[in-house]
N, C-alpha and C positions, 0 to 999 in steps of 0.2 A: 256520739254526742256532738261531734264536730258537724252532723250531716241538719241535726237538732237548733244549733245555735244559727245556722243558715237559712231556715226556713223563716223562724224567729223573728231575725235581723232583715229579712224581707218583706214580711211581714207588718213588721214596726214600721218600715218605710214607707209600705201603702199605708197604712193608716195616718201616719202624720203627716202624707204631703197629702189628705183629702181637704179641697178648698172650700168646700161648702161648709166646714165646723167652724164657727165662730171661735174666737180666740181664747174668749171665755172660758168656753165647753172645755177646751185645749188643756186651759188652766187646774179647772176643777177636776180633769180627768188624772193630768198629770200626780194631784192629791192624793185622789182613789189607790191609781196606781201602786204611788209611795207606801202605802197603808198594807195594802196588796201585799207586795214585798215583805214587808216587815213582819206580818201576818206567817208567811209563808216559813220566810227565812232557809230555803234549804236551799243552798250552792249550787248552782248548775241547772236550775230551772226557772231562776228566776225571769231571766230573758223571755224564756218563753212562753211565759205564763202573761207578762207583761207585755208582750207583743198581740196576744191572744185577744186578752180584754182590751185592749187599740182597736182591734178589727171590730170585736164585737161591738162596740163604743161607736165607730165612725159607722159600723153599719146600721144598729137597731136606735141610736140616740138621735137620728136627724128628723126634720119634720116629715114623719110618713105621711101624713096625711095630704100634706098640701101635692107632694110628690107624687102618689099614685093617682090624685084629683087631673093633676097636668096630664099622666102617663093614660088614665083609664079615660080619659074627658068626659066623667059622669059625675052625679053627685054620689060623696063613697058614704053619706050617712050612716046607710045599711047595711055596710060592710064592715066585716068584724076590724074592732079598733085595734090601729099596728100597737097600743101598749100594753093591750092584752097578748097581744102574740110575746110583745119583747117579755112580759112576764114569766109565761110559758118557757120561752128560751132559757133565761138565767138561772129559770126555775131549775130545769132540767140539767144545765151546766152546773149547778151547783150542787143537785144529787151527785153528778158525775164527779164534782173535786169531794165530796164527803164519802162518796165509794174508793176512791184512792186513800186517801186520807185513813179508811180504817184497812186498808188493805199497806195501810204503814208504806207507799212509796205513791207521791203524788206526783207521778213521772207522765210531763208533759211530753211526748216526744212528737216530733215534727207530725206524723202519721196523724195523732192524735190532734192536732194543730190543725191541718187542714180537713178532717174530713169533720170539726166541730164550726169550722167555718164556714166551710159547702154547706151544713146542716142548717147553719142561719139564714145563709142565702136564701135557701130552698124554700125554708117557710116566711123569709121574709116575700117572696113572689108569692105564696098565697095569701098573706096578708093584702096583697092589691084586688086579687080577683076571690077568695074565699067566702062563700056565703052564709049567713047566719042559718045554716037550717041544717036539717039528719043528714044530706049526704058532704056536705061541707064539713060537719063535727066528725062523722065516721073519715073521714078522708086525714082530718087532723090526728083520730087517736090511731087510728092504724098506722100511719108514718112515728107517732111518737113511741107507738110500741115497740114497732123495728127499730129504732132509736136506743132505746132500752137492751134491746138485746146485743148492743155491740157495748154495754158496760162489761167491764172485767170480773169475773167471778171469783169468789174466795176461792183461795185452793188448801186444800188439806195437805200435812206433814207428811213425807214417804218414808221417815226415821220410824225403824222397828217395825215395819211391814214388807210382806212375803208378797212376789207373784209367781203363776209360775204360766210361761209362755209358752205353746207348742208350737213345733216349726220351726227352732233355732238353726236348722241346716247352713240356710242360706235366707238371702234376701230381706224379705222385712221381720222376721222371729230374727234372724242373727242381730239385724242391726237395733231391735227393739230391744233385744238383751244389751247388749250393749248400752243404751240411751237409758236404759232403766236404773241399770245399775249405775251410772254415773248420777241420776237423780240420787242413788241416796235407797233404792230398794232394796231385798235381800228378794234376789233372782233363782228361780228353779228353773232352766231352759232345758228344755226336752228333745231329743236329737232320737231319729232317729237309727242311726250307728252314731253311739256315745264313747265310739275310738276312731272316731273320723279326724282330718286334718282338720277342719274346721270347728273343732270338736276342741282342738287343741289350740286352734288361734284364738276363739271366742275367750277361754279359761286364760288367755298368755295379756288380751288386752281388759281382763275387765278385775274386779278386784279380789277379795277373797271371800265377800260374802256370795258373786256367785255360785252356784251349784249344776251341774248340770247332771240329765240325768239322760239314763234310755227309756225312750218309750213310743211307740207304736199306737196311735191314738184308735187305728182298729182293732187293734190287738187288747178284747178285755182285759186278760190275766196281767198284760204289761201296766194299762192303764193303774188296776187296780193295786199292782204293787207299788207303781210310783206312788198312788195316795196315802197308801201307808206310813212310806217313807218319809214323804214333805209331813204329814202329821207329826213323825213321831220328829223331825227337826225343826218345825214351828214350837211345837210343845216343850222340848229339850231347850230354846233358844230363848222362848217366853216371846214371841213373836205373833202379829197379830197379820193371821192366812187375809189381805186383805183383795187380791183380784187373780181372775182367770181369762187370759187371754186366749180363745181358741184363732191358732193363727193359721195351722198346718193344712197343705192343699195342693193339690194334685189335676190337671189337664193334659187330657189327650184331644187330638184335633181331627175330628169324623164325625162322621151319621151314625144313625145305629145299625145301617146295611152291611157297613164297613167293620165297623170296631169289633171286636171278639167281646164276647160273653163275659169272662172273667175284668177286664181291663173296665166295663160301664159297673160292674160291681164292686171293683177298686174303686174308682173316683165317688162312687154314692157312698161308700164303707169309709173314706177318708174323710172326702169334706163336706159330709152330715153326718153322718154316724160315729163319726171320731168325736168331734164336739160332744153327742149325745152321750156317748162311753163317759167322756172327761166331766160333764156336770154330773151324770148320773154318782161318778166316784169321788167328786167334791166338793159338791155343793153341802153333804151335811157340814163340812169345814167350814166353807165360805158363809155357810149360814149363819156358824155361832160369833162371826166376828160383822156380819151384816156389811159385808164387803160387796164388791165390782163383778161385774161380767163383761167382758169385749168380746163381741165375734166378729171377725172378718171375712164379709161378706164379698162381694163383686158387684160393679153395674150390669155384669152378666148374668146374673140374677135377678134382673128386674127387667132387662129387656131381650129379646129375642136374637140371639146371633147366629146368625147361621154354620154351620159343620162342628160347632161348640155345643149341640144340644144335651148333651148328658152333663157335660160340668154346668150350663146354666140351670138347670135344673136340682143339682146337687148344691148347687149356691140360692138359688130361689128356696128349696126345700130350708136351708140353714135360716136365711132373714127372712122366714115367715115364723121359724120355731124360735130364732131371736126375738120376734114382737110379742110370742106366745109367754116366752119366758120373761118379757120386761113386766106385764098383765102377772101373771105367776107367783110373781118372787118378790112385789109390791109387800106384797105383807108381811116377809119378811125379812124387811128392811135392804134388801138388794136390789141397787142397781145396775139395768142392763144397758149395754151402747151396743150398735151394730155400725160397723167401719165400712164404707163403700171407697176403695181403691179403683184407681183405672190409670190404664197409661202409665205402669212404672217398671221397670225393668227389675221381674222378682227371682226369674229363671224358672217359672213356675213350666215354661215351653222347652225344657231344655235338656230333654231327655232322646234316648238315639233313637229318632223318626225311621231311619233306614230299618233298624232290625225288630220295632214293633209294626212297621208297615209289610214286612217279610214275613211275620206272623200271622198278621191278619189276614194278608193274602193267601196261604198256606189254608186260613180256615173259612175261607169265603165258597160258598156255593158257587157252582157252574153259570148261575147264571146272574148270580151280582157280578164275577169276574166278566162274565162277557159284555152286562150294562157298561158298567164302571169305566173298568182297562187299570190296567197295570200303575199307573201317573197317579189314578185320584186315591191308591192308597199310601202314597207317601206326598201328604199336602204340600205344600210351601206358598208363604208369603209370597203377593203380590209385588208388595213394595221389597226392593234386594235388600234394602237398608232398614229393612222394620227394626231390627234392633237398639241402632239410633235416633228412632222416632217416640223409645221410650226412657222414662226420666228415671236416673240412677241414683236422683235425692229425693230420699225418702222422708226428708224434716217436716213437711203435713202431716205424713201418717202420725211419724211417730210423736209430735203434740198433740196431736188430736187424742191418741191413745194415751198420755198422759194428761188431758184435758178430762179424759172420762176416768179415770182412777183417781182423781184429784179433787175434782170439781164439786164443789158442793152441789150443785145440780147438774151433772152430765147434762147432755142433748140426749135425745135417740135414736139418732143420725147422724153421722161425722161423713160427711164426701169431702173425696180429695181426690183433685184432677177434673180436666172441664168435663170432660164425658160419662163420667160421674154422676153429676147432674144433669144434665143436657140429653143425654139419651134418653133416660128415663122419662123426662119431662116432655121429646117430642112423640115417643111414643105411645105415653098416657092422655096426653091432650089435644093430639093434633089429630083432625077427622082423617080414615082410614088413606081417603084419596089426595089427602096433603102427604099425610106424617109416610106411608109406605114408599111412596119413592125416597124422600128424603132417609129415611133407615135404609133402604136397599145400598144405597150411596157412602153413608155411614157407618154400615159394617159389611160392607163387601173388601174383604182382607183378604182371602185366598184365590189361589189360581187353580179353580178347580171347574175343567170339563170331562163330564160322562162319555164314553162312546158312543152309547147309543141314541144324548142328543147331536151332536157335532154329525 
């Protein structure tokens, strides 16, 4: 609040020491103002509600016209008038205080401050050069759509609703149990060794409508007895089954020359066919309460990485059957989100490289061991410190996945982390002879030379 009242108080300063407002304006503004306030009446924002409409004021109230006449040195006749814009603005700012308003908390906060003030600016400079015609109006509603989409969404109640997360081991399933259950949900986390240490700390820090269970997401018969079970304790509890996070996920780092047979049928059997098991076994649940779906996918799944080919494609395989399933299950009444993580420290790499690299060697032909050598089956980071290069706060994922079990209208896309975004986007759009060196650069992670190039 304190960071709030600062921006505010700044705020108010530019506006009131703008010398071009007649004293007048000053006056009648100061009215508004007062009205404003009393209007409002909620403790602790009113500053900054009041500093807001200052800026707004000193910036859309002055004579546009004569101003951008000086600035553009043409006649602005034909340019759309700055009081239609200022319309549009207030128009929109005032959608946005009545979306607060029924969202029972009209919370100005600094963030909110400046970036509705940027937002003035911004079309206040089209206001001098925007042209009355199709590509000027299209220029206008497509900015005010994006506009739109940074209003705040209803969120739904998590009191008396089930999830049940897989992957509670570690990393983002632990710390999403976690986050959930402090929301306020009645938690199923799924481990699997459900007498693990972690097993024990998750049950020690979360409350007592936790549950966890054991289960094996490629393991049908496991699957299918958890579902039994959360059934028969949703129904026992009078609880409404409201979302399924498939979170649980597995990476080995090779080719397919390298990896052993069983290990590329692991990673496809966990992180797609796991998923596949867990809707298959609970979606008639999730059906009759017209609940959630999250799958957590990867930007390795949408873009190419090299000596990661089997998990990206076991992640591609999942957020292609996630867009299948959002198309699917429209009708009834489910919605699906798909989570694009990168860049965060899940432990997902964190298994013993020496003694699966000692196996695969063991089952490598004669003459991949002679291409290869000995080194390219046990990879390692380039970087010594990759570990540190990834983020240990998980607070995007886990809003974002409470943003899609919550939201009256999820997204169908949640990215979090730049590369997230960003890979995918240089490798979808950028022509072959730009976008490939720049991804070779991008995801050249490991220190991996063959013999029998060198």
């Amino acid at each position: 609040m304190k960071d709030d009242h600062l921006s505010a108080t700044l705020l108010f300063q530019l506006a009131t020491k703008t010398d071009s407002a007649p004293q007048e304006t000053k006056g009648s503004l100061s009215i508004k103002l007062s009205f404003i306030k009393d209007i409002a009446g909620i403790e602790g924002y009113e500053q900054s509600m009041t500093s807001l409409l200052a800026v707004l004021h000193s910036v859309l109230f002055m004579n546009r016209e004569s101003e951008r006449t000086k600035m553009v040195g043409m006649d602005t006749s034909e340019i759309v008038s700055a009081d239609t814009v200022n319309i549009i603005i207030y128009g929109a700012f005032g959608f946005y205080t009545l979306i607060q308003c029924s969202l029972g908390k009209l919370n100005v906060t600094s963030r909110t401050v400046v970036m509705v003030t940027l937002n003035c600016a911004f079309l206040q400079i089209l206001t001098f050069y925007l042209q009355p015609n199709l590509w000027g109006s299209l220029l206008l509603v497509a900015y005010l759509t994006l506009a739109l989409r940074w209003l705040p969404r209803k969120k739904l109640s998590p009191v008396r609703k089930a999830v049940l997360i897989t992957g509670c081991d570690r990393g983002i399933g632990f710390s999403l149990a976690q986050h959930l259950d402090a929301q306020g949900f009645h938690v199923f986390a799924s481990f699997l060794n459900n007498q693990s240490l972690e097993q024990k700390q998750l049950v020690k820090s979360c409350s007592n409508r936790l549950q966890t269970i054991q289960m094996d997401v490629s393991n049908v018969k496991q699957v299918e007895a958890a579902a039994k079970l959360i059934t028969t304790e949703v129904r026992g509890q009078e609880l409404e089954f409201w979302g399924v996070i498939n979170n649980a996920g597995i990476c080995f780092i090779g080719n397919v020359e390298i990896m052993a047979w069983e290990d590329m049928n692991k990673v496809m059997a966990i992180n797609y066919f796991g998923p596949v098991n867990v809707c298959k076994a609970f979606l008639p649940l999730l059906r009759q309460h017209r609940g959630r779906l999250v799958n957590v996918a990867s930007n390795a799944g949408l873009v190419p990485v090299p000596l990661m080919g089997v998990y990206c494609a076991s992640k591609a395989a999942l957020a292609t059957m996630s867009e299948v399933w959002r198309f699917e299950l429209q009708r009834w009444g489910i919605k699906v989100a798909t989570v694009i993580p990168s860049g965060y420290k899940t432990g997902i790499l964190a298994y013993d490289k020496a003694a699966v690299a000692d196996r695969w060697w063991s089952k490598a032909s004669d003459t991949v061991q002679r291409d290869y050598g000995r080194e390219c089956f046990n990879i390692k980071f380039k970087q010594k410190n990759s570990e540190e290069m990834l983020s240990a706060n998980f607070s995007e994922i886990l809003n974002n996945i409470t943003d899609a079990l919550l939201s009256t209208y999820p997204k169908s896309y949640y990215y979090n982390g730049f590369l997230a975004r960003s890979l995918p986007f240089l490798y979808l759009h950028l022509p072959a002879f730009i976008g490939d060196p720049i991804m070779s650069i991008l995801t050249d992670w490991f220190d991996f030379q063959p013999n029998s190039i060198t």
